[in-house]
N, CA, C and O atoms as a printed pandas DataFrame, in Angstrom:
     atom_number atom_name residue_name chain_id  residue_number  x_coord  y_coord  z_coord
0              1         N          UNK        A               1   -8.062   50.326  -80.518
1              2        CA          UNK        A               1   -8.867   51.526  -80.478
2              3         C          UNK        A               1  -10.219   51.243  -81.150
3              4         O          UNK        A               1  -10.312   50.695  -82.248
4              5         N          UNK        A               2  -11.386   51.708  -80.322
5              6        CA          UNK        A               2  -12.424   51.699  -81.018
6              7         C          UNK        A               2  -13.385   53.029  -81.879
7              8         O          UNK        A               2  -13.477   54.241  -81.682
8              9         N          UNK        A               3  -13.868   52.284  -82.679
9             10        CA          UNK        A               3  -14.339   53.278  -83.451
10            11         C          UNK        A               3  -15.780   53.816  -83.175
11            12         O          UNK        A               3  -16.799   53.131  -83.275
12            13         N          UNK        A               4  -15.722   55.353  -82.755
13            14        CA          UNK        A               4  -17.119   55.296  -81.953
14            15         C          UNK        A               4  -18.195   55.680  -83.327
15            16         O          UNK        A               4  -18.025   55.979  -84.509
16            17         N          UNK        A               5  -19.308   55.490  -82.460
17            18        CA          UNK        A               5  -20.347   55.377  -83.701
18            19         C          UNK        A               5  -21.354   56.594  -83.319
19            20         O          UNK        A               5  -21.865   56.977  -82.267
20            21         N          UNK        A               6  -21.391   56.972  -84.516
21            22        CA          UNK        A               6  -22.170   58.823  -84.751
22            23         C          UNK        A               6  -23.965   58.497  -83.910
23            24         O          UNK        A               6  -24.752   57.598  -84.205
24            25         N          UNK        A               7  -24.052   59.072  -83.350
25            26        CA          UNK        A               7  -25.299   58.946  -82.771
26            27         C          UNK        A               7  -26.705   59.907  -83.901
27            28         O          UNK        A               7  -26.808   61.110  -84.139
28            29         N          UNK        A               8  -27.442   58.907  -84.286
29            30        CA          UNK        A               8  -28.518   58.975  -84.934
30            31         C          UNK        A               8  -29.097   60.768  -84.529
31            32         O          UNK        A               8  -28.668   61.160  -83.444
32            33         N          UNK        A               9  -29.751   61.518  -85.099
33            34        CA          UNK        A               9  -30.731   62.805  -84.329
34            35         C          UNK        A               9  -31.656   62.161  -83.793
35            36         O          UNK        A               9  -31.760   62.336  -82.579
36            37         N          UNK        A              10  -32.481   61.367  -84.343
37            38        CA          UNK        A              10  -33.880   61.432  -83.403
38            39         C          UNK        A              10  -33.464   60.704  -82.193
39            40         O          UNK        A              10  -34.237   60.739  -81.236
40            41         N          UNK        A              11  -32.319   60.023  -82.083
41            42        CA          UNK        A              11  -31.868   59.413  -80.477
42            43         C          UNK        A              11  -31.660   60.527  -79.488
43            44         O          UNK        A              11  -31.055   61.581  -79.687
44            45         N          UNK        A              12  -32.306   60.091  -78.303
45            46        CA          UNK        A              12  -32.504   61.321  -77.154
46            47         C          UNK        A              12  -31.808   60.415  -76.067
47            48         O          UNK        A              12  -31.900   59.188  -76.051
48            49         N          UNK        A              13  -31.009   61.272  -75.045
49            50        CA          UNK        A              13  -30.721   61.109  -73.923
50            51         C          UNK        A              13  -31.770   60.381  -73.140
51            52         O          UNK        A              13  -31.432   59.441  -72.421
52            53         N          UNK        A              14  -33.116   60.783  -73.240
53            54        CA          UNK        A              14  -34.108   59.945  -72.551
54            55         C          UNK        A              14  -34.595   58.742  -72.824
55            56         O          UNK        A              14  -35.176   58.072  -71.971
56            57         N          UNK        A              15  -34.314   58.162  -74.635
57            58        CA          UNK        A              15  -34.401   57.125  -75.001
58            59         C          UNK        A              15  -33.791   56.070  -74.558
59            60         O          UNK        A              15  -34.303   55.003  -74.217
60            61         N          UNK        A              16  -31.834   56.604  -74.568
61            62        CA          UNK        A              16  -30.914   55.749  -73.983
62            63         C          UNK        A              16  -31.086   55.673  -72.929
63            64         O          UNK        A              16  -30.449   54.666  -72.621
64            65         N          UNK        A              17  -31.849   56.317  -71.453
65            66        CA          UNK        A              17  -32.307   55.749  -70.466
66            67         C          UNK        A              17  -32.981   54.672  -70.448
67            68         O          UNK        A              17  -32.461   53.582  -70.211
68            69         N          UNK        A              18  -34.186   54.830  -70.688
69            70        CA          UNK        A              18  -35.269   53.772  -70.955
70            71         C          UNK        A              18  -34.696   52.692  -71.260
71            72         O          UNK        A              18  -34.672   51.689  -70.547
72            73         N          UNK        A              19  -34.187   52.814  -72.351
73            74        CA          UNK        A              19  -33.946   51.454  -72.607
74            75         C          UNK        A              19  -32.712   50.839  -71.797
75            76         O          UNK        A              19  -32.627   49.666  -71.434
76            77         N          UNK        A              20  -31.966   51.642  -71.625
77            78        CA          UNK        A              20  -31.288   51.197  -69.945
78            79         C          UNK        A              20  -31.796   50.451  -68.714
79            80         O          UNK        A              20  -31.345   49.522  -68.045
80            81         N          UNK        A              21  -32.772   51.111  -68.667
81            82        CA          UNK        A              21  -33.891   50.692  -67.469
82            83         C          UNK        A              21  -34.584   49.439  -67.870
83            84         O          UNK        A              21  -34.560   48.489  -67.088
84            85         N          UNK        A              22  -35.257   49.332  -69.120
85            86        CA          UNK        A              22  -35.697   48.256  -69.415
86            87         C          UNK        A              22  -35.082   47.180  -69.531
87            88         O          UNK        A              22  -35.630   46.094  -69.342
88            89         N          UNK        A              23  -34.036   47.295  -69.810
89            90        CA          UNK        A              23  -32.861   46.375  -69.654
90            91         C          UNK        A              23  -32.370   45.674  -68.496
91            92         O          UNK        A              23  -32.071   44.483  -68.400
92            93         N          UNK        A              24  -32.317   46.929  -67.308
93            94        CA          UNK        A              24  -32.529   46.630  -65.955
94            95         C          UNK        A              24  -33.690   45.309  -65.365
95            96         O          UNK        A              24  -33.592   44.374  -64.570
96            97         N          UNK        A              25  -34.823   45.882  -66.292
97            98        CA          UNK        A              25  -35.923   45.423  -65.411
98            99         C          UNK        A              25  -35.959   44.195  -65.828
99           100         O          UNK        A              25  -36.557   43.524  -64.987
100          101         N          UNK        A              26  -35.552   43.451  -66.871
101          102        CA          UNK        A              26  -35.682   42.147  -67.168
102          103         C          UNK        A              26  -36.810   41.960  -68.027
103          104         O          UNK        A              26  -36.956   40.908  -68.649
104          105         N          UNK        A              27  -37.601   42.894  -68.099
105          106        CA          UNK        A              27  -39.074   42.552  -68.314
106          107         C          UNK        A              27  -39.082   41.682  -69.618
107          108         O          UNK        A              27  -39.793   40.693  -69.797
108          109         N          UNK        A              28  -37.887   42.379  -70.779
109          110        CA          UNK        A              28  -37.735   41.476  -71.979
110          111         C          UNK        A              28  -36.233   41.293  -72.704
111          112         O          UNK        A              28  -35.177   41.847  -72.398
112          113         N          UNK        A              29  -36.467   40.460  -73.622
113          114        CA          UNK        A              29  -35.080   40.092  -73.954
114          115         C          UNK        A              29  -34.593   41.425  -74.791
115          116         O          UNK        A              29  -35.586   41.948  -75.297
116          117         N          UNK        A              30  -33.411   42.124  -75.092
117          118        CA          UNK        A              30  -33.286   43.327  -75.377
118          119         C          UNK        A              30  -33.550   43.547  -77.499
119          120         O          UNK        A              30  -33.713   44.514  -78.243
120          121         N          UNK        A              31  -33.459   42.169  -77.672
121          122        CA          UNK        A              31  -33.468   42.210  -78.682
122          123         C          UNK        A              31  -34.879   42.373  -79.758
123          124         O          UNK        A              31  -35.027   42.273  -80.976
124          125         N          UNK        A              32  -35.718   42.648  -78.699
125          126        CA          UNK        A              32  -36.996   42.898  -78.441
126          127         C          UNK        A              32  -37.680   44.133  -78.275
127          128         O          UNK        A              32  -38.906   44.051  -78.351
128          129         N          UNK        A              33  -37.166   45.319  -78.054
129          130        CA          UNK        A              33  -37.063   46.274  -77.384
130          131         C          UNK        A              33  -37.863   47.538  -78.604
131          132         O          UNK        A              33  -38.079   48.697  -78.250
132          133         N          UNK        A              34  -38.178   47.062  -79.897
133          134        CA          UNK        A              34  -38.469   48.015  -80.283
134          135         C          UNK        A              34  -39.697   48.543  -80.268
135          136         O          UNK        A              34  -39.971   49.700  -80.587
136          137         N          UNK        A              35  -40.733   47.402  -79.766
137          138        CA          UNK        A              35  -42.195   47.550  -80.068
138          139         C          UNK        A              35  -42.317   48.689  -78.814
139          140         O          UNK        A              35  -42.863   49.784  -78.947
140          141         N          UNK        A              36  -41.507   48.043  -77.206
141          142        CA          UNK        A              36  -41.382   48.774  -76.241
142          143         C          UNK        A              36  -41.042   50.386  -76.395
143          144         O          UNK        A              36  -41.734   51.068  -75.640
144          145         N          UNK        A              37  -40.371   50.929  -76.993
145          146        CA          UNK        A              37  -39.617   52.132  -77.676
146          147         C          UNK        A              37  -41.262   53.050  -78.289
147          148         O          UNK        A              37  -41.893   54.039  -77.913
148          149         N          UNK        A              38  -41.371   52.230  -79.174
149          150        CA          UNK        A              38  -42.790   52.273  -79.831
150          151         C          UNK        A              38  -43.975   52.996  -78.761
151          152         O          UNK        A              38  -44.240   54.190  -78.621
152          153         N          UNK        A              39  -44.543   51.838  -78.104
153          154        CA          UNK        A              39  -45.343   51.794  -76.725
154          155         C          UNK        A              39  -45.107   53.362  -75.866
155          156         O          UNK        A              39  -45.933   54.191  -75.484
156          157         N          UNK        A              40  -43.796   53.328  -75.785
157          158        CA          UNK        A              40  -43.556   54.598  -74.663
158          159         C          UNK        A              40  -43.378   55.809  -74.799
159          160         O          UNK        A              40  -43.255   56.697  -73.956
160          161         N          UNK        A              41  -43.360   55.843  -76.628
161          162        CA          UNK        A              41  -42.842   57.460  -77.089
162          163         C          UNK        A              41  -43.735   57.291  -78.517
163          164         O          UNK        A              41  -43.205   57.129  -79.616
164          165         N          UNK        A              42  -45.197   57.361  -78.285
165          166        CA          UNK        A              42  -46.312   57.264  -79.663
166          167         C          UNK        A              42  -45.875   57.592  -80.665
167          168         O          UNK        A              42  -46.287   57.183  -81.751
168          169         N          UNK        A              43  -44.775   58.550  -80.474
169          170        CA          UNK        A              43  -45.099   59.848  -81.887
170          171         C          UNK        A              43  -43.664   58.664  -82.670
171          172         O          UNK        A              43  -43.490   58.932  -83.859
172          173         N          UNK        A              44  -43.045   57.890  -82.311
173          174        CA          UNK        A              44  -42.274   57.171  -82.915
174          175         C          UNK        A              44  -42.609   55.960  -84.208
175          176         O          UNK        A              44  -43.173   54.905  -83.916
176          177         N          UNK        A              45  -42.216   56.251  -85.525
177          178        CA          UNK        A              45  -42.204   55.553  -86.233
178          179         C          UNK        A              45  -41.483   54.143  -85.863
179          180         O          UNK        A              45  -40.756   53.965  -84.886
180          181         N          UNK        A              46  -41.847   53.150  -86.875
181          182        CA          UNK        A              46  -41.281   51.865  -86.108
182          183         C          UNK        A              46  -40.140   51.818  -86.829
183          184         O          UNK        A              46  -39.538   50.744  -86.798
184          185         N          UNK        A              47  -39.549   52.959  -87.662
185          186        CA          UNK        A              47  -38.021   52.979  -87.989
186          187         C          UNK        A              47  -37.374   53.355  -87.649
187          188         O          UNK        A              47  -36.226   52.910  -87.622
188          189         N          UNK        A              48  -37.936   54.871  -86.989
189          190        CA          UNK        A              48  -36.879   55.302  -85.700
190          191         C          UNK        A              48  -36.798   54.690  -84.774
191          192         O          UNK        A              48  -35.652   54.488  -84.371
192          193         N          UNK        A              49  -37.814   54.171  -84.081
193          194        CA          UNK        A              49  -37.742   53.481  -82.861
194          195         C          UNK        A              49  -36.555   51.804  -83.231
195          196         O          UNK        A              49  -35.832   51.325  -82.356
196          197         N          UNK        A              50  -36.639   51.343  -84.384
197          198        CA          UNK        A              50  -35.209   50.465  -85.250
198          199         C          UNK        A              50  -33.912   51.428  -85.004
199          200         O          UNK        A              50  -32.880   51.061  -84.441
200          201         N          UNK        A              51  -34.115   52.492  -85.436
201          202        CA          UNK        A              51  -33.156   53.457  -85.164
202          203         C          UNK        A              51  -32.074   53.410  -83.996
203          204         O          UNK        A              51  -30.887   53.116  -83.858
204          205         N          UNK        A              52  -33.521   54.021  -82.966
205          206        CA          UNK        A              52  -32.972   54.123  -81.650
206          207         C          UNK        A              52  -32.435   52.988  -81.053
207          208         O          UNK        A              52  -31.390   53.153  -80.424
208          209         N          UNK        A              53  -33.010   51.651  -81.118
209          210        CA          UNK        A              53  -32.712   50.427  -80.501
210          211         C          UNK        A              53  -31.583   50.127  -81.014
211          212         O          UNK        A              53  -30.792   49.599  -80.232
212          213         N          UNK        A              54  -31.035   50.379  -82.690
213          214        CA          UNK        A              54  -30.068   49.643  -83.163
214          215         C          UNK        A              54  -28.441   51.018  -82.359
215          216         O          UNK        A              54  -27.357   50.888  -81.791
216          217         N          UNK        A              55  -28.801   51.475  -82.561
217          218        CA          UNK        A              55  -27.918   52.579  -81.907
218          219         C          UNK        A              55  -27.944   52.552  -80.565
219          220         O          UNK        A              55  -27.578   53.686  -80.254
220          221         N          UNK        A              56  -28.175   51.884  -79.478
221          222        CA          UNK        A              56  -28.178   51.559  -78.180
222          223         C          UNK        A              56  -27.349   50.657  -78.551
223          224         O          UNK        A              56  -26.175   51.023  -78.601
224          225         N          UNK        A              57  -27.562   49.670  -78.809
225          226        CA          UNK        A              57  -26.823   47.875  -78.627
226          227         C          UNK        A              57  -26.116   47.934  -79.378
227          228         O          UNK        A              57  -25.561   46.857  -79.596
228          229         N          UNK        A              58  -25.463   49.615  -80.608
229          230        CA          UNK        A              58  -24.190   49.194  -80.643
230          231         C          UNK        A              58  -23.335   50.136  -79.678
231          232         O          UNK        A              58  -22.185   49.918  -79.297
232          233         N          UNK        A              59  -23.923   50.930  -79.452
233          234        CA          UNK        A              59  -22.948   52.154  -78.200
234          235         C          UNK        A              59  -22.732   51.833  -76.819
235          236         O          UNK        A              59  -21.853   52.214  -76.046
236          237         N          UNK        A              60  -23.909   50.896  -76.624
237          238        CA          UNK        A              60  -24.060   50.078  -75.079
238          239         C          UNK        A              60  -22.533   50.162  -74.108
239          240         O          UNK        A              60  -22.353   50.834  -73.092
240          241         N          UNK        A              61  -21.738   49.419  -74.672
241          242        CA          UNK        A              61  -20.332   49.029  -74.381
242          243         C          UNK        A              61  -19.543   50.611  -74.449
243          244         O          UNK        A              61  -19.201   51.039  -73.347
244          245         N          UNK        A              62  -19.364   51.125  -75.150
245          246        CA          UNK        A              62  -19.134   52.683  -74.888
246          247         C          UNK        A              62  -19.772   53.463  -73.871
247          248         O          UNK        A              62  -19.057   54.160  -73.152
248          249         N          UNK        A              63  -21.181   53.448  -73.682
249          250        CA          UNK        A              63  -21.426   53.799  -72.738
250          251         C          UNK        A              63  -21.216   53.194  -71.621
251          252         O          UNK        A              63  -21.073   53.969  -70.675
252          253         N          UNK        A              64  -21.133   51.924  -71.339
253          254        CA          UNK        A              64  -21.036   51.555  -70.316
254          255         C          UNK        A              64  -19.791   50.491  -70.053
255          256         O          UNK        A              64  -19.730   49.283  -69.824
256          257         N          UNK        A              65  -18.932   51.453  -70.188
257          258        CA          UNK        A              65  -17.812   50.356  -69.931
258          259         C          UNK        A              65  -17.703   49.294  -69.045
259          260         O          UNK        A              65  -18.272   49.277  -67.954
260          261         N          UNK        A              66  -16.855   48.234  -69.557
261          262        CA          UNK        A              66  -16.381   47.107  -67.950
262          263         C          UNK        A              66  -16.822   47.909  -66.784
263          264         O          UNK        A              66  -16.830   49.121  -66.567
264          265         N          UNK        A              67  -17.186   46.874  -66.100
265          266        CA          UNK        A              67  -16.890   47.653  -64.391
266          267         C          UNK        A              67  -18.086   48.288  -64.194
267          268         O          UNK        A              67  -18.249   48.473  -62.988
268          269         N          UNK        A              68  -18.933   48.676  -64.810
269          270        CA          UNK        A              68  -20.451   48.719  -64.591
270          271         C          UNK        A              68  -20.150   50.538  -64.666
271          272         O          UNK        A              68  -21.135   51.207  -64.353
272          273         N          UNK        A              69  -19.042   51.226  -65.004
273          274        CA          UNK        A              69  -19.492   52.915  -64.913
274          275         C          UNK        A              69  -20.500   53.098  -66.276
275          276         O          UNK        A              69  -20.831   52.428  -67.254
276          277         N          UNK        A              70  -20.763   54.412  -65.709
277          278        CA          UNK        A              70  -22.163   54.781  -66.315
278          279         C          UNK        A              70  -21.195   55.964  -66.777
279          280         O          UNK        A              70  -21.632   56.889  -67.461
């Protein structure tokens, strides 16, 4: 059993897209992703935007189980 992990407030449904998508697109390695976060949502400090990224890549696998469901 896994232990799910409390989702941050300033993380938005639209964040975990993006960075979904960016992920998609290849454009960069994911571990990379915060300056991008930064770039696309101004009003973001570069700790939330740490925030948001670190709370994606650990929920990733929860959200997206084996088998590619969304």
């Amino acid at each position: 059993m896994t232990q799910q992990i409390e989702r941050p407030e300033v993380v938005t449904d639209e964040h975990l897209r993006y960075l979904d998508w960016l992920r998609e697109s290849g454009e960069t390695n994911m571990w990379g992703a915060t300056p991008y976060l930064m770039e696309m949502y101004g009003e973001l400090s570069k700790q939330e935007a740490r925030t948001i990224h670190s709370y994606w890549m650990q929920s990733f696998g929860e959200r997206h189980p084996k088998g590619g469901q969304s």
